[in-house]
C-alpha positions as CSV (number, residue, x, y, z in Angstrom):
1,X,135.4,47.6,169.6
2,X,136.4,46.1,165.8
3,X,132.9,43.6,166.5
4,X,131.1,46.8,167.1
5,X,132.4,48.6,164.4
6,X,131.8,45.4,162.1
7,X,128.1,45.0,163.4
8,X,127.7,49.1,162.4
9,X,128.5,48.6,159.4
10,X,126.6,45.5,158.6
11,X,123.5,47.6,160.3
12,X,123.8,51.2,157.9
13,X,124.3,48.2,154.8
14,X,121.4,46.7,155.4
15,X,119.7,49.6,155.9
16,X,120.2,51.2,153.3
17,X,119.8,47.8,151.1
18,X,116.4,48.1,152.6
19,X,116.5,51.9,151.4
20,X,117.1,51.0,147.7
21,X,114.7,48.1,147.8
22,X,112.0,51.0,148.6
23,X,113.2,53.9,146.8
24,X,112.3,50.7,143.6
25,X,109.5,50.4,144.8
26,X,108.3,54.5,145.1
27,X,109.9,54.6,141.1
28,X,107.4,51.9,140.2
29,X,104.5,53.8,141.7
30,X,105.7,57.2,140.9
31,X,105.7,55.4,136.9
32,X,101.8,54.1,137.4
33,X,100.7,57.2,138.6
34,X,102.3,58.9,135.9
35,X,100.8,56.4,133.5
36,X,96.9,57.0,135.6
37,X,97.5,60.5,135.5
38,X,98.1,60.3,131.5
39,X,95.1,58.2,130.7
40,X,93.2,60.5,132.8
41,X,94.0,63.3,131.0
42,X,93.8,61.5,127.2
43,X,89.6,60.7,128.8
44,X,89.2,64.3,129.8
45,X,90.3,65.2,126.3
46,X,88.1,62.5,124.8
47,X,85.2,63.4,126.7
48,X,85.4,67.2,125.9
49,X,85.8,66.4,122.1
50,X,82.6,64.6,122.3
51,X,80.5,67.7,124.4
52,X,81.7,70.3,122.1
């Protein structure tokens, strides 16, 4: 019962390792998109300034 108690807990800590390693990874993207999204806008701007 201890072993199985032992390899539970080595399972939910590797899991959620795993977890933090893609919860990094979804901040990285969430900070490009952020970044796209930004540009995007700063071109819209641009462009408009140039029609009017």
């Amino acid at each position: 019962e201890k072993s199985d108690v032992q390899n539970k807990i080595q399972l939910n800590t590797t899991k959620y390792n795993e977890y933090l390693q893609e919860l990094e990874k979804l901040e990285k993207l969430r900070l490009k998109l952020e970044s796209i999204i930004k540009n995007h806008e700063l071109s819209i701007g641009e462009l408009k300034t140039r029609i009017s």
